[in-house]
N, C-alpha and C positions, 0 to 999 in steps of 0.2 A: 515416568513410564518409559520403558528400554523401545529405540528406535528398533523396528524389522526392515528389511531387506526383501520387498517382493518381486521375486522375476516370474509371478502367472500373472498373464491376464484375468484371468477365473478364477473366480475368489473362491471357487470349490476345488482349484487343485491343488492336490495332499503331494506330489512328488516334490523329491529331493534331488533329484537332477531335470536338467533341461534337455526336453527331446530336442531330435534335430528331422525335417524329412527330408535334410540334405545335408551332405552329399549322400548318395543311394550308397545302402550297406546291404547285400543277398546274403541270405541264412542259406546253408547247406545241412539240413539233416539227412542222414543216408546218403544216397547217390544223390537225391533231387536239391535244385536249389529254389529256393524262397522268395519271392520278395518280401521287404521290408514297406513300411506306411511310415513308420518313424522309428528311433532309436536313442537311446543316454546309456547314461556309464550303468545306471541302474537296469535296463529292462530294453527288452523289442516290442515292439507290433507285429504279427509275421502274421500274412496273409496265406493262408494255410493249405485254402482250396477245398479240396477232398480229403487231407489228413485230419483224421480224426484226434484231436486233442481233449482231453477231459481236465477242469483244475484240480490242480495240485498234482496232473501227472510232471517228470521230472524230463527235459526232453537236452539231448547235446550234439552240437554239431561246428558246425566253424563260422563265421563272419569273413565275408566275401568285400574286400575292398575292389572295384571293380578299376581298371586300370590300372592299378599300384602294383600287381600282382601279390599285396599281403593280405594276410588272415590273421583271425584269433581265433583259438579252438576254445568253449565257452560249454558250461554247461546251466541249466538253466531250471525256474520250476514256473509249470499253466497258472497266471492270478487269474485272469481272466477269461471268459471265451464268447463269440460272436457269431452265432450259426449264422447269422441271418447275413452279415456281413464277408464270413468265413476266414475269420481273424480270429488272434491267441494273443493276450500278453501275457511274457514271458518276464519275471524276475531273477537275473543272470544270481547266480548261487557260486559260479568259480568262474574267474577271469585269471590270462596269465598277468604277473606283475606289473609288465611294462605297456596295459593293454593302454592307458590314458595317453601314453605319451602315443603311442601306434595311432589312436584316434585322433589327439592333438593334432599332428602333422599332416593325417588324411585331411581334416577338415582346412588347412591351412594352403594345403596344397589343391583343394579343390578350392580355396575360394579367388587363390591368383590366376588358375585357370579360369574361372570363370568371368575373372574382372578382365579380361584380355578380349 
């Protein structure tokens, strides 16, 4: 029987990457910016408020590194949605190429700040 590799705690979860709820990552749709609950290479949580999202609508906008001054412009499609919580997940559909290494180094560089 072939050895697996599990990084969930929850034997019910199906993702293929690892969220993170740190370091904070703000969605900018339109003018307005977002926050974030959690985020992986795959998907966001965006806490949405008053915008109204339906799934399978298609939604794009940037990933807000706060202090870095960098972004990724991302576009994305509704899996999920949470009236009650007023949360979307969002399964990113285009990322730029080099978006892994851009997030590598946010999370790298936020964790030496934070051990300081």
């Amino acid at each position: 029987m072939p050895k697996t590799t599990r990084i969930s705690v929850d034997y019910r979860e199906f993702r293929r990457d690892r969220r993170y709820p740190m370091p904070p990552v703000v969605v900018r749709i339109g003018d307005r910016d977002y926050p974030t609950a959690n985020w992986s290479l795959g998907g966001i949580q965006i806490a949405t408020g008053e915008m109204s999202l339906a799934l399978g609508d298609g939604v794009a906008g940037t990933l807000l590194m706060p202090q870095t001054g960098q972004s990724l412009e991302f576009s994305a499609d509704v899996i999920w949605t949470d009236a009650e919580q007023g949360t979307v997940g969002v399964k990113f559909t285009t990322l730029p190429h080099n978006a892994v290494e851009i997030l590598d180094r946010y999370i790298s560089q936020w964790l030496r700040r934070s051990v300081r």
